[in-house]
C-alpha positions in Angstrom: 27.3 7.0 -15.1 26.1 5.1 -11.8 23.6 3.0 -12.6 20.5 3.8 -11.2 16.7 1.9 -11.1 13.9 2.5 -9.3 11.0 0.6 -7.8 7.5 2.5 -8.2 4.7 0.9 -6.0 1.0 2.2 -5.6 0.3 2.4 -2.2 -3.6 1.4 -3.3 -2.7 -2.4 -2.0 0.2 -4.4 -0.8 2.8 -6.1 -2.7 2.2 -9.6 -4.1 4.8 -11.9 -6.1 5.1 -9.8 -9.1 5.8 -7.1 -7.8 8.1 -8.6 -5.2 9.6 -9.6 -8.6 10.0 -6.5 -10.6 11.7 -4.8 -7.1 13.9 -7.4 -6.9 15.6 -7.6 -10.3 15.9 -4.2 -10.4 17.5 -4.5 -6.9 19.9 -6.8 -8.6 20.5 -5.2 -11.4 21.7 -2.1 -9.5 23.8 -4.2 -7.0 25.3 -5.8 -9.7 26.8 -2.5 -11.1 27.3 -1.0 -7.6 25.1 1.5 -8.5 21.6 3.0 -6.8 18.8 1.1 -6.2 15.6 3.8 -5.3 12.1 3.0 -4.0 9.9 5.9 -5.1 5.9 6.0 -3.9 3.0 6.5 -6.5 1.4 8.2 -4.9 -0.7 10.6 -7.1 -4.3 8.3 -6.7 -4.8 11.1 -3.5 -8.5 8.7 -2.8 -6.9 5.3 -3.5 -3.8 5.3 -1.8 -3.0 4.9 2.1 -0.7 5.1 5.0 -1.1 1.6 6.0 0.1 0.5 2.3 3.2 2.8 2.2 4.0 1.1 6.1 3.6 -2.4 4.1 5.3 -2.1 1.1 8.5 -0.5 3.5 8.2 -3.8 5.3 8.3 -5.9 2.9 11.3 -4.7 1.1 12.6 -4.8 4.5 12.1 -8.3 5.1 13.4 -9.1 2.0 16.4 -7.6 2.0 15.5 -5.3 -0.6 17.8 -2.1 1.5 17.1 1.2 -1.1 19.1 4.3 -1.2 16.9 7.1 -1.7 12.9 7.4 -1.5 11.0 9.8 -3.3 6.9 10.5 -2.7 5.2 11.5 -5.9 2.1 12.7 -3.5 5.7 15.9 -2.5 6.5 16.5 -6.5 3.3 18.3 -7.9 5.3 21.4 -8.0 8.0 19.5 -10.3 5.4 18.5 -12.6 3.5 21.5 -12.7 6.4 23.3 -14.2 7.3 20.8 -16.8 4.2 20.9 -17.5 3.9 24.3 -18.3 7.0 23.7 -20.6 5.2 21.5 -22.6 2.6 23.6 -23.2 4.7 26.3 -24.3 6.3 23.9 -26.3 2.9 22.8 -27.6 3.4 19.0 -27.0 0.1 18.5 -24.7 -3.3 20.3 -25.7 -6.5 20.3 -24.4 -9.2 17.6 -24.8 -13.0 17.4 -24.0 -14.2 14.4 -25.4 -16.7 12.1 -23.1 -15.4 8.3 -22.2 -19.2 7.7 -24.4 -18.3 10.1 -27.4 -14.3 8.2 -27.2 -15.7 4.7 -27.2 -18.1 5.3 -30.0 -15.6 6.9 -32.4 -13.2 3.9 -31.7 -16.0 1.5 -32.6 -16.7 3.5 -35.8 -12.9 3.0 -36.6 -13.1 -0.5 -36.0 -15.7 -0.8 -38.0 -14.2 0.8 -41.0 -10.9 -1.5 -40.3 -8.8 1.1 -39.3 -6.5 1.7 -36.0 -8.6 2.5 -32.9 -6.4 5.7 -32.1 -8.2 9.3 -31.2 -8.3 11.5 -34.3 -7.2 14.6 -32.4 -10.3 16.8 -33.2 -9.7 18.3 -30.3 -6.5 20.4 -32.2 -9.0 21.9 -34.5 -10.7 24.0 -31.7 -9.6 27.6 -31.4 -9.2 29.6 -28.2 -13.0 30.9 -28.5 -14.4 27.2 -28.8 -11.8 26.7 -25.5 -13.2 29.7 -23.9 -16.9 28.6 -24.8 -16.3 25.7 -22.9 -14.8 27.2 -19.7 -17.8 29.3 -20.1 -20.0 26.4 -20.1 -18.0 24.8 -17.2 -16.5 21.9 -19.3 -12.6 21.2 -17.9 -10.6 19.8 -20.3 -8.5 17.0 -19.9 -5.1 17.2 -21.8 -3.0 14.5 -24.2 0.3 14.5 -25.5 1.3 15.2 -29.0 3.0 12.7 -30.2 5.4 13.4 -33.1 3.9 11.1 -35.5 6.7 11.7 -37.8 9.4 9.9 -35.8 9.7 6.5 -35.6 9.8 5.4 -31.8 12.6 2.4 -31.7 14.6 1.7 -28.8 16.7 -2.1 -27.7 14.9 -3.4 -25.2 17.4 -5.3 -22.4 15.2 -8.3 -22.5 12.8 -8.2 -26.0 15.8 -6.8 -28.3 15.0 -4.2 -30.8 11.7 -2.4 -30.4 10.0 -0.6 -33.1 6.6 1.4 -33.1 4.8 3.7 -35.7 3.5 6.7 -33.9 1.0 7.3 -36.4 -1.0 4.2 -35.3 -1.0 5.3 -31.4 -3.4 7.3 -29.7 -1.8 10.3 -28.2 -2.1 9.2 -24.5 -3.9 11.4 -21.6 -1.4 13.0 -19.2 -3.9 15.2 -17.1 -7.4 14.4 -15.8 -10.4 16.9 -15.9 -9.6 17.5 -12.4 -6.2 18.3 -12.7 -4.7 15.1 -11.3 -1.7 13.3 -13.2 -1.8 10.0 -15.1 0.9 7.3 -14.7 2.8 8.1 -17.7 4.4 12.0 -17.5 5.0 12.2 -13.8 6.9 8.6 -14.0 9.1 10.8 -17.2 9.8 13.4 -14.9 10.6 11.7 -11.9 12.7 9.2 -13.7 15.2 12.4 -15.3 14.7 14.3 -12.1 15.7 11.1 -10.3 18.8 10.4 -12.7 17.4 6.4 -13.3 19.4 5.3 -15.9 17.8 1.7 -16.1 13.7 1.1 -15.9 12.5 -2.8 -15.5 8.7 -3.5 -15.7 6.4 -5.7 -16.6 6.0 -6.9 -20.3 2.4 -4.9 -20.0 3.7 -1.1 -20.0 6.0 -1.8 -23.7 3.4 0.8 -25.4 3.5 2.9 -22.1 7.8 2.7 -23.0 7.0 4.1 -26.6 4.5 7.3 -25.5 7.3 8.1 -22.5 10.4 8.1 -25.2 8.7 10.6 -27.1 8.3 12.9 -23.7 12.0 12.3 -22.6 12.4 13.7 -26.0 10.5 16.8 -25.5 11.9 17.1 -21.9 15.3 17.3 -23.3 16.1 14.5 -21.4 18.0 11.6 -22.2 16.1 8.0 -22.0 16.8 5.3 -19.7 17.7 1.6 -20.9 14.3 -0.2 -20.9 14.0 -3.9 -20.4 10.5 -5.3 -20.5 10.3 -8.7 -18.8 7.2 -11.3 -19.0 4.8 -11.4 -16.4 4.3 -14.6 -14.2 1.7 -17.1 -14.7 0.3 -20.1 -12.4 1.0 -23.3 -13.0 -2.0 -23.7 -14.9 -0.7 -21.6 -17.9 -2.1 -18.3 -16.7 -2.4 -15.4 -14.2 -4.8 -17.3 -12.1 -6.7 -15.1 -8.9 -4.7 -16.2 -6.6 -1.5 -15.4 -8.0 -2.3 -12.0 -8.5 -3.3 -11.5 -4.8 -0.6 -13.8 -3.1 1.0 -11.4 -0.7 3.8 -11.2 0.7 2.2 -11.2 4.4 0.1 -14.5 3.2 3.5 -15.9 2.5 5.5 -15.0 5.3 2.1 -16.7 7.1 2.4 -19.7 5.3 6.2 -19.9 6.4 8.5 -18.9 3.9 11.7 -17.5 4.0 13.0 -14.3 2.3 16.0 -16.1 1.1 13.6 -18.5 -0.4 11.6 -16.2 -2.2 14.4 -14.1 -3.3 16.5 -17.9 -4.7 13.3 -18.5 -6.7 12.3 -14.9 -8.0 15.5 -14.0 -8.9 16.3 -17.0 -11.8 12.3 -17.0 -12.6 11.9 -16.9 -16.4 15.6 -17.3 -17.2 17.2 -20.5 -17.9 19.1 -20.7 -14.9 18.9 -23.0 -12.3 17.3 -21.9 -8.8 20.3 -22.2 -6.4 19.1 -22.0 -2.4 22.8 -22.0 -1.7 22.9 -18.6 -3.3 22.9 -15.2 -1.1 21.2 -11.8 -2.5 24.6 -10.6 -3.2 25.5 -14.1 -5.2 22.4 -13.4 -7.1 23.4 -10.2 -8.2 26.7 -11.4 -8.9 25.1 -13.4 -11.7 22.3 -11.3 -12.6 22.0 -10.7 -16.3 19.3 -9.5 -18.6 20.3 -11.5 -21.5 19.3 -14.8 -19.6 15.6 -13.4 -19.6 13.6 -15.2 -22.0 9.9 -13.7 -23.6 8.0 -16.7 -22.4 5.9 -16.3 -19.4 7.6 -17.2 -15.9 5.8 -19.9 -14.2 5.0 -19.4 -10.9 5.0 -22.4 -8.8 3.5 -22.7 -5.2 4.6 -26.0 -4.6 8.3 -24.9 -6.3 8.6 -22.2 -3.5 8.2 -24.6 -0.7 10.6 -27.2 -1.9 12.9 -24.2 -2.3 12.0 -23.1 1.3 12.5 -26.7 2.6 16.3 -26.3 1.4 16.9 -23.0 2.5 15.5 -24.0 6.0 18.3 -26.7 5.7 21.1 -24.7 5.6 19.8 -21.7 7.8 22.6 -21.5 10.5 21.4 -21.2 14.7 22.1 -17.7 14.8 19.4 -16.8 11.8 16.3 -18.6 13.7 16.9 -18.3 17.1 14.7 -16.1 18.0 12.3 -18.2 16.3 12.6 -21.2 17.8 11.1 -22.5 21.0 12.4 -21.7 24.7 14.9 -24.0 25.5 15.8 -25.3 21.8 19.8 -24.8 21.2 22.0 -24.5 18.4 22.3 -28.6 18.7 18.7 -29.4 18.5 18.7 -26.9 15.5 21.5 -28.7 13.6 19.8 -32.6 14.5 16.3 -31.5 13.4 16.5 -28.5 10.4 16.9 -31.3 7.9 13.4 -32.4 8.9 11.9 -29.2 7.9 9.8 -27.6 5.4 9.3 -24.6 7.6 11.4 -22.9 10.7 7.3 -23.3 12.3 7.9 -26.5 12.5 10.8 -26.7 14.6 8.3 -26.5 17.8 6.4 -29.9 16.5 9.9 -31.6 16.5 11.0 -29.7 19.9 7.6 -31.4 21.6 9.0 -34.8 20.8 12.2 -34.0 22.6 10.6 -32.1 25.9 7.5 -33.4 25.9 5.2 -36.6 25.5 5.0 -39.2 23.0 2.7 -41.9 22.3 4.1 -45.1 20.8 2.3 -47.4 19.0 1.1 -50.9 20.8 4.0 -53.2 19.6 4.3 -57.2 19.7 5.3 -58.9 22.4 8.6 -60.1 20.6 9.1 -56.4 20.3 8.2 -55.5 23.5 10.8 -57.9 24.9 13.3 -56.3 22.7 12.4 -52.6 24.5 13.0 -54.3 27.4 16.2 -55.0 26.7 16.9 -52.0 25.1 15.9 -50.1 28.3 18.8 -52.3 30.6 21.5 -51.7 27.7 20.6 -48.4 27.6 21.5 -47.8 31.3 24.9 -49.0 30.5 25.3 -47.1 27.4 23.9 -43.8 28.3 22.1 -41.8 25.4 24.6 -42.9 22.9 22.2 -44.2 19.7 25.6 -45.7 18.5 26.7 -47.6 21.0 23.2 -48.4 22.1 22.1 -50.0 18.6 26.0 -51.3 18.2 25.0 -53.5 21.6 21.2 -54.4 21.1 22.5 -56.1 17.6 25.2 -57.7 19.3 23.3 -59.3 21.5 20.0 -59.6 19.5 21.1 -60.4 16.2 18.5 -57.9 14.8 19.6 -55.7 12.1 18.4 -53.0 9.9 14.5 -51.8 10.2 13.8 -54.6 12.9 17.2 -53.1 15.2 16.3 -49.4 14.3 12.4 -48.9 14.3 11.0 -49.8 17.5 13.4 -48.2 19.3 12.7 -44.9 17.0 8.9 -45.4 17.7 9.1 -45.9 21.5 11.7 -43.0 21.7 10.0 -40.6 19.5 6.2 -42.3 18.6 7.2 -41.5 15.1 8.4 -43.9 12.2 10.5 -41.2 10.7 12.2 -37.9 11.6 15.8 -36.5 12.7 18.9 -38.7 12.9 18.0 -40.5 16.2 22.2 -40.4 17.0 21.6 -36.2 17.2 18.4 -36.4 18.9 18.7 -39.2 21.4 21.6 -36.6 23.3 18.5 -34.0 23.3 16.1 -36.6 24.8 18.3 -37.4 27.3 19.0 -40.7 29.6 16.0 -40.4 32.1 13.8 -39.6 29.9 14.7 -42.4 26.7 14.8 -44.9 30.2 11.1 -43.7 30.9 10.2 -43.9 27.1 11.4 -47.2 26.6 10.1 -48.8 30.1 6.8 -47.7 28.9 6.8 -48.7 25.5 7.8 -52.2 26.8 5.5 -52.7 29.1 2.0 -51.1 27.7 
């Protein structure tokens, strides 16, 4: 059987890290069985959920890589549910439900208070069809639950938390179907998922007890289940989901300057004990991928992490990747003698200005200045050759190390640091190290 997941966004928002998460390991997971890898739209929230989003979530993948092979919209599939539906009435495994969210909340605080499980006592199975047809009288719409078979034990091996167990007689038969008519999460996602053919579902530690109602329906479906594997959700550095993990976007990150490959190299080995690898391609990844490496503790996300991650993919990002992110003018040599200065391809331009454009030295000492001076008339001999240049200058200086090197990197660059000055001198060029250096020398 191909193997088969699926990525389910709301369109009610954009993506942020975990969901970039969940979509990409069960991007990898797919790739790593050369199976199917399917992006299907929740879109059943008909107030909530918007054009704009679906447009955002497309890109997204997109940028990342994430290529899927098939796209379903829930919003197209009423039809589908409606008559699965109507099986499971016949079948009597959902009934009708009238209960108030008041009259629900007080009998689970009466339960509490008697120390027993907080689950709906299903009083609603007690009404006959003239109490039901009292009620449409009334105008009261019923919502409707599904029966749960409280006589089977719901156990299943989890890919990540092992072997699952869950009594059915301590769970709350779950609502499927508003008042309204409109779906819940849990039964469409069961009949997408056999309609669909997923054979593996990933998600977020938080939908386990969502996993144990939807057996039970794959059950009454006829349907076999999926693999389930249940990984933990991230956390800041701090210890917990802090606000602004749970709203860091992928736009805000793209802003900020990441790369795709970076986020993909850190996502990809978060909460496993594997190392993050920025040498690694999406396809490496998957190579590697395995579910067993997943631990239960929470991932740490780390902002800081994803930059130094970013900073050593930007280092190893060929010409050909960035070019058309680069500044007019900036080559595929210029990109090779300044990428190991950078944290961010944005900052290509700051290091392009020092080439093309003005620089401000710092006021040196008159030994120093002297020293310029003579750097400038061996410089006309040597051309813009930082070798041969700093080769002669000690020969005929006797300066050495930071005393040889630094002024002449300040007066060429006005900087005290940066990109190996034998790469960037070619860039500067002869004229314009001649001016740099006449200037330095004599201000």
């Amino acid at each position: 059987m191909t193997v088969t997941t699926r990525f389910a966004p709301s369109p009610t928002g954009t993506l942020h890290v975990g969901n970039v998460r969940t979509a990409l390991h069960c991007w990898l997971l797919a790739r790593k069985h050369g199976g199917r890898f399917l992006l299907r739209i929740d879109d059943t929230d008909l107030e909530r959920s918007r054009e704009e989003h679906v447009a955002s979530i497309k890109a997204d993948l997109t940028w990342l890589g994430l290529n899927w092979d098939g796209e379903e919209r829930q919003s197209a599939r009423f039809g589908l549910y409606e008559a699965q539906f109507q099986k499971l009435i016949a079948a009597g495994r959902v009934y009708r439900c009238y209960e108030s969210a008041q009259e629900l909340e007080l009998k689970r605080k009466v339960l509490l208070g008697r120390g027993l499980p907080p689950i709906y006592d299903r009083a609603a199975l007690m009404l006959s069809e003239e109490d039901h047809a009292a009620k449409a009288a009334a105008g009261e719409t019923p919502h409707w639950r599904f029966l749960l078979d409280r006589d089977a034990q719901i156990e299943w091996t989890d890919g990540i938390r092992g072997p699952q167990h869950f009594d059915p007689a301590k769970m709350s038969d779950p609502v499927v179907r508003r008042g309204d008519g409109s779906w819940l999460y849990l039964l469409p996602s069961v009949i997408d998922d056999i309609a669909m053919g997923v054979t593996d579902v990933m998600r977020g530690e938080d939908h386990v007890s969502n996993t144990a109602s939807q057996l039970q329906m794959f059950e009454a479906l006829g349907a076999a289940r999926p693999r389930f594997s249940h990984e933990a959700l991230l956390v800041g550095t701090e210890g917990k989901l802090s606000k602004r993990l749970g709203s860091l976007g992928v736009a805000a990150l793209r802003d900020e300057g990441i790369e795709p490959e970076a986020l993909i190299a850190l996502l990809a080995r978060l909460g496993t004990s594997d190392p993050v690898d920025p040498a690694l391609s999406a396809e490496d990844l998957a190579a590697t991928f395995e579910l067993s490496h997943f631990g239960r503790a929470p991932a740490r996300f780390d902002e800081a992490e994803l930059h130094r991650v970013n900073a050593a993919v930007v280092h190893r990002l060929p010409y050909a990747r960035v070019a058309h992110l680069l500044p007019e003018g900036m080559g595929e040599a210029a990109w090779e003698a300044i990428r190991p200065n950078l944290e961010h391809i944005g900052e290509a331009a700051d290091w392009w200005q020092v080439v093309t454009g003005s620089v401000t030295a710092p006021a040196f000492s008159d030994e120093d200045k002297a020293y310029l001076a003579q750097a400038e008339s061996t410089l006309e001999t040597t051309g813009a050759d930082w070798p041969a240049l700093t080769a002669a200058l000690k020969e005929t200086t006797g300066r050495k190390g930071k005393a040889l090197f630094l002024p002449l990197r300040q007066a060429l660059t006005g900087m005290d640091h940066g990109p190996d000055m034998a790469a960037l001198l070619p860039l500067i060029g002869r004229d314009t190290a001649l001016e740099r250096l006449k200037r330095a020398g004599t201000h």
